[in-house]
C-alpha positions in Angstrom: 5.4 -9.4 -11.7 8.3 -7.4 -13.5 7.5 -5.3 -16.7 10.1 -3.9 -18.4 10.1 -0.6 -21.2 13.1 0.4 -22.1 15.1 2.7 -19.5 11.1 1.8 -17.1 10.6 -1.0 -15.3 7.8 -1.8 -13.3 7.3 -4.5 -10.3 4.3 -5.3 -8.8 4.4 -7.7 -6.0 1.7 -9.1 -3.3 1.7 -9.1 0.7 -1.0 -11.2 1.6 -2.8 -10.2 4.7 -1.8 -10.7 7.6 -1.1 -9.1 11.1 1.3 -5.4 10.9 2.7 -4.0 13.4 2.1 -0.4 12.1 2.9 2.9 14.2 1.4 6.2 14.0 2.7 9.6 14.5 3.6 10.8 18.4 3.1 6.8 19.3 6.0 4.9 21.1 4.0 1.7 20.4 3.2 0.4 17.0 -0.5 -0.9 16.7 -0.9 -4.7 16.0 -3.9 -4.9 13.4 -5.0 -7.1 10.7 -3.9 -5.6 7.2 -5.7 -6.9 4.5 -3.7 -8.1 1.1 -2.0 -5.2 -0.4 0.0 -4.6 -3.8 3.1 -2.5 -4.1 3.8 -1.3 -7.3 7.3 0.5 -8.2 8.4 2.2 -11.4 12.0 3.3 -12.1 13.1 5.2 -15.1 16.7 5.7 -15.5 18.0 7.3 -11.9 15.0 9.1 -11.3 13.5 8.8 -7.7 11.0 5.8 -8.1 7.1 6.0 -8.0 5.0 4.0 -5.9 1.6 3.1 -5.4 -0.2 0.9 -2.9 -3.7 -0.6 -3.2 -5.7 -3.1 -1.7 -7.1 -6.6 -3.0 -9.3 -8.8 -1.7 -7.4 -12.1 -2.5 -4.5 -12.5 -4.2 -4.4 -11.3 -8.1 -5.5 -14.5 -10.9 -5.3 -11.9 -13.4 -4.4 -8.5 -14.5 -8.1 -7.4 -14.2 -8.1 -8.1 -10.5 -10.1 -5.1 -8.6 -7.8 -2.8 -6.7 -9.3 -1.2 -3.6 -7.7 2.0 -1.3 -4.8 0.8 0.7 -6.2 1.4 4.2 -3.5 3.3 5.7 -2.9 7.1 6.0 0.0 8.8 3.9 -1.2 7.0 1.0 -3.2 9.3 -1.5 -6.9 8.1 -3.1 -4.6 8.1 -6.1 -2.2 5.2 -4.5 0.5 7.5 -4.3 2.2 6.9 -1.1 3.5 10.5 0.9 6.8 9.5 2.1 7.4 12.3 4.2 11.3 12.5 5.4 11.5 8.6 5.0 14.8 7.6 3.2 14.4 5.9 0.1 15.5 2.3 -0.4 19.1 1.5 -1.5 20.3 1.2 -5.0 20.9 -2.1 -4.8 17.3 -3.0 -4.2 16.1 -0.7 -7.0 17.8 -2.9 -9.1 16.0 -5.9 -7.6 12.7 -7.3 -8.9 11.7 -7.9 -4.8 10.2 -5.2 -2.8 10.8 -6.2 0.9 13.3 -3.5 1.5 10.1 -0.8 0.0 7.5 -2.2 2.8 9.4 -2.4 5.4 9.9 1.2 5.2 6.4 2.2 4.0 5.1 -0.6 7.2 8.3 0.4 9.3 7.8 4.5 9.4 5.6 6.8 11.8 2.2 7.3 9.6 1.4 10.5 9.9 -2.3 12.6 9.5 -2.0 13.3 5.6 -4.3 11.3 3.3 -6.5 9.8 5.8 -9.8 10.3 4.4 -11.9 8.1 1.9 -10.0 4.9 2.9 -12.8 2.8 5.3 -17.0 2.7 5.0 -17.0 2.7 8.6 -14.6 5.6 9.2 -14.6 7.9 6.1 -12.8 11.0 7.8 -9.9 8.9 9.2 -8.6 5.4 8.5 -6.1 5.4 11.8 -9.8 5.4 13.9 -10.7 2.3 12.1 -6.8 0.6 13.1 -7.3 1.9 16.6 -10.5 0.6 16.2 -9.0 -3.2 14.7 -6.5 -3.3 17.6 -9.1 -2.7 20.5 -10.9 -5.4 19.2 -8.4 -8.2 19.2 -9.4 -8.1 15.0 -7.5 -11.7 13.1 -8.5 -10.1 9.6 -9.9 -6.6 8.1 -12.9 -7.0 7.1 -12.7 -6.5 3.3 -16.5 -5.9 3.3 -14.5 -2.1 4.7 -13.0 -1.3 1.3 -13.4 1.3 -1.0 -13.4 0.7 -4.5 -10.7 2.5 -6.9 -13.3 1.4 -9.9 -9.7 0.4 -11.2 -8.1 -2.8 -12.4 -4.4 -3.2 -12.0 -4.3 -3.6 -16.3 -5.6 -0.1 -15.9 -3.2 1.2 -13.4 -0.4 -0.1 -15.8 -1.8 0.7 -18.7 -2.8 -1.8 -20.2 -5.5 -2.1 -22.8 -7.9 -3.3 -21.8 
């Protein structure tokens, strides 16, 4: 989906679930665990550095008043504001794209690190990269969405719509 204000646009696009290979910080190996379907949302204004937010679903959006649930991965705030740390920020040419592959493959391609790791999993409130560990241990296929925590938000909300 592409929303455009003016000088703002706005895209939100969908990455079903599916096996990551995600690594954390100080590991040489990237963990292979279920992720379960995630939207990316980007907003440019003008040249401004974009904003992004990440959140979870539970299937893939029908509608604008789709639930959105904590993205279960660290450096990404309760808010869905993602920490980016020192990673480089995508090149101009896909800011100017309506496709976001070039944004998760660095968010899913980059060391995450310990910020923002609380309040993402029922089973492992204090730190979501003990419930990965835990997902790659156990050979997981899917994450169990019965894990999520609710934003109480709707993506209308999150881009303002009204309703």
């Amino acid at each position: 989906m592409i929303r455009t204000e003016g000088v703002k646009k706005t895209v939100v696009e969908y990455r079903k679930g599916q096996k990551t290979g995600v690594y954390l910080e100080g590991s040489k190996t990237a963990l292979r665990i279920p992720l379960p379907p995630l939207l990316m949302i980007r907003t440019t204004s003008e040249d401004r550095n974009p904003n992004y937010a990440v959140y979870a679903v539970k299937r893939k959006p029908k509608s604008l008043d789709v639930a959105l649930f904590q993205a279960p991965l660290p450096n990404v705030f309760n808010s869905g504001s993602i920490c980016w740390g020192t990673v480089q920020r995508v090149s101009d040419n896909a800011l100017s794209g309506a496709s976001l592959t070039e944004d998760w493959a660095m968010l899913l391609g980059s060391p995450f690190g310990d910020h923002a790791c609380s309040g993402k999993s029922k089973t492992h409130r204090s730190d979501i990269r003990q419930k990965l560990i835990e997902l790659e241990t156990k050979s997981a296929r899917r994450y169990p969405t019965s894990d999520l925590i609710p934003t109480n938000k709707t993506l209308a909300q999150i881009l303002g719509d009204k309703s």
